[in-house]
N, C-alpha and C positions, 0 to 999 in steps of 0.2 A: 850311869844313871841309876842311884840307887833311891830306894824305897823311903819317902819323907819319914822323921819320927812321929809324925801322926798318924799313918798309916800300919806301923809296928805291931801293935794290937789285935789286924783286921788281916796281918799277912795270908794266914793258911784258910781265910773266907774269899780271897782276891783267884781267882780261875788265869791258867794260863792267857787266855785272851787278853784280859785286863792289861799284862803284863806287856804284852805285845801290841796292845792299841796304844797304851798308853808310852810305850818306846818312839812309835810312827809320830803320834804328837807331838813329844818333844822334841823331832829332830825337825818334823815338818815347821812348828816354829822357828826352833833355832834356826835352820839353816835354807829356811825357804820365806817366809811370814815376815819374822829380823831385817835380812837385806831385802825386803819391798818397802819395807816403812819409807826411807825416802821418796821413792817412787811413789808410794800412795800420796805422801802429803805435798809432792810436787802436782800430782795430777787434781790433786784435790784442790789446791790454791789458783790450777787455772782455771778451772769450771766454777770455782768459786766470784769469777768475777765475768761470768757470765748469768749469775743470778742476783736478786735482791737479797734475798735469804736464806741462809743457810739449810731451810728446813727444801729451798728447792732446789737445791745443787744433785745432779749427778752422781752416780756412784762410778768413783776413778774405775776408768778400762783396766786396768792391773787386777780388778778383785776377780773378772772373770776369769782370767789365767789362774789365779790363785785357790779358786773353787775348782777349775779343771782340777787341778794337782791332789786338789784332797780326794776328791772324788777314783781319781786312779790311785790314791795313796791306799783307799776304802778307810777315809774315816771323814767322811760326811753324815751329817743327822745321827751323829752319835747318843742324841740324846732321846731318842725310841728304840726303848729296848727288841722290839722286835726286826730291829733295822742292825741293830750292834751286837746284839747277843750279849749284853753287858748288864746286871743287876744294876739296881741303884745306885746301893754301896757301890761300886767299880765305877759309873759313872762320876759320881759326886767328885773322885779327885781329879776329875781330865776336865770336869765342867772347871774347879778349883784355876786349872791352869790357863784354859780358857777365860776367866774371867780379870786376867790378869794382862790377856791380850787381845781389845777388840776386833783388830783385823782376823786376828785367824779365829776371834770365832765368828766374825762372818761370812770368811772365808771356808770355814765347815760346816756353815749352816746352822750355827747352835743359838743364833740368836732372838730375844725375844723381839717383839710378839710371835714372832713366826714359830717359834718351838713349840707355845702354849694352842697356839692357832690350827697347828698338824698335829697334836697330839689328839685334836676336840675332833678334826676332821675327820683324824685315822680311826678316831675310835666308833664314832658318830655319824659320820657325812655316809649321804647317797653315794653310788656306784658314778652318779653325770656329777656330784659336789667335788669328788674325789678327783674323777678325771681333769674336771674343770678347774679345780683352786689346788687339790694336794699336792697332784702333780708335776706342776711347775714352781711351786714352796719347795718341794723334796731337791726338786733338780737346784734352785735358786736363781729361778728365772726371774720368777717375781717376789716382791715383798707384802707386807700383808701388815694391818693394824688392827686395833682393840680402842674403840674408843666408849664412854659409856659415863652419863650422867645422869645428877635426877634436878628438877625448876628447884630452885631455891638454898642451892646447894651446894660451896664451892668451893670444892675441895677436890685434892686428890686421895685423901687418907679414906679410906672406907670407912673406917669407924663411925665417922660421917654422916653414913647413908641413911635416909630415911624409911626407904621400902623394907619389909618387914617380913618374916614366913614365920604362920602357927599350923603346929597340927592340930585337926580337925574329925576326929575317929581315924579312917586310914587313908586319909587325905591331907597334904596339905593346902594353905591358903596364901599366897600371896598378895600383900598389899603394899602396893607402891606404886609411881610412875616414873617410868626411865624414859631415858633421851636416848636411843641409841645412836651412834653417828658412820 
């Protein structure tokens, strides 16, 4: 498992950690993530015709075995640094490999909304918000979304958006109206 040539650069910035998280990932792919892809896309095809649409299908019983495994592997929620002990830099190439594999990365928990959603909570949330919604994100109980529009407006591209922020002396001003959903 040697070091990509884009990482060459950054070697003597990468901490032993990195080195060793980033070993566990790609074997837990390789050899654990790899041979469930059938299994996922079998269990996914039958729960698939126990719905109309796609958006309400189940998530295959294989992913929670597969999140146990990351979890005892320790490289669940890799992507909070205070969770990994991993600089950005060092994350960025395991999110890289991740992004290459959607089961394992939701099998690790690294996917979005929920990454952007426990980053907001961890940083943010009440002590009852934390207990109530991070907790079971972190573990990968539940899932979580982000939805957000404004009347007149339809798009997904933010550039988009109509609401607006000016500073004000040491204040700023927001003007807009959102949808939240």
């Amino acid at each position: 498992k040697t070091l990509p040539d884009a990482l060459l650069p950054y070697k003597e910035k990468l901490s032993p950690r990195f080195f060793e998280i980033r070993d566990k990932v790609l074997d837990f792919v390789e050899n654990v993530v790899n041979p469930a892809l059938p299994t996922v896309d079998a269990q996914t095809a039958e729960l698939m015709k126990t719905v109309e649409d796609r958006t309400q299908c189940p998530e295959p019983p294989i992913m929670k075995e597969l999140r146990a495994q990351a979890k005892a592997r320790g490289i669940m929620n890799l992507f909070l640094p205070e969770v990994c002990q991993l600089s950005v830099l060092e994350y960025s190439p395991i999110a890289e490999i991740l992004g290459m594999n959607q089961v394992a990365n939701l099998a690790m928990n690294c996917s979005a909304p929920d990454t952007g959603n426990m980053e907001v909570l961890e940083r943010y949330g009440s002590p009852e918000q934390k207990k109530t919604w991070l907790e079971p994100l972190l573990n990968g109980e539940i899932r979580s979304a982000y939805a957000m529009t404004e009347p007149g407006v339809a798009s997904s591209d933010a550039t988009n958006i109509c609401t607006r922020i000016e500073r004000d002396g040491n204040e700023y001003v927001i003007n807009g109206h959102k949808w939240w959903i």
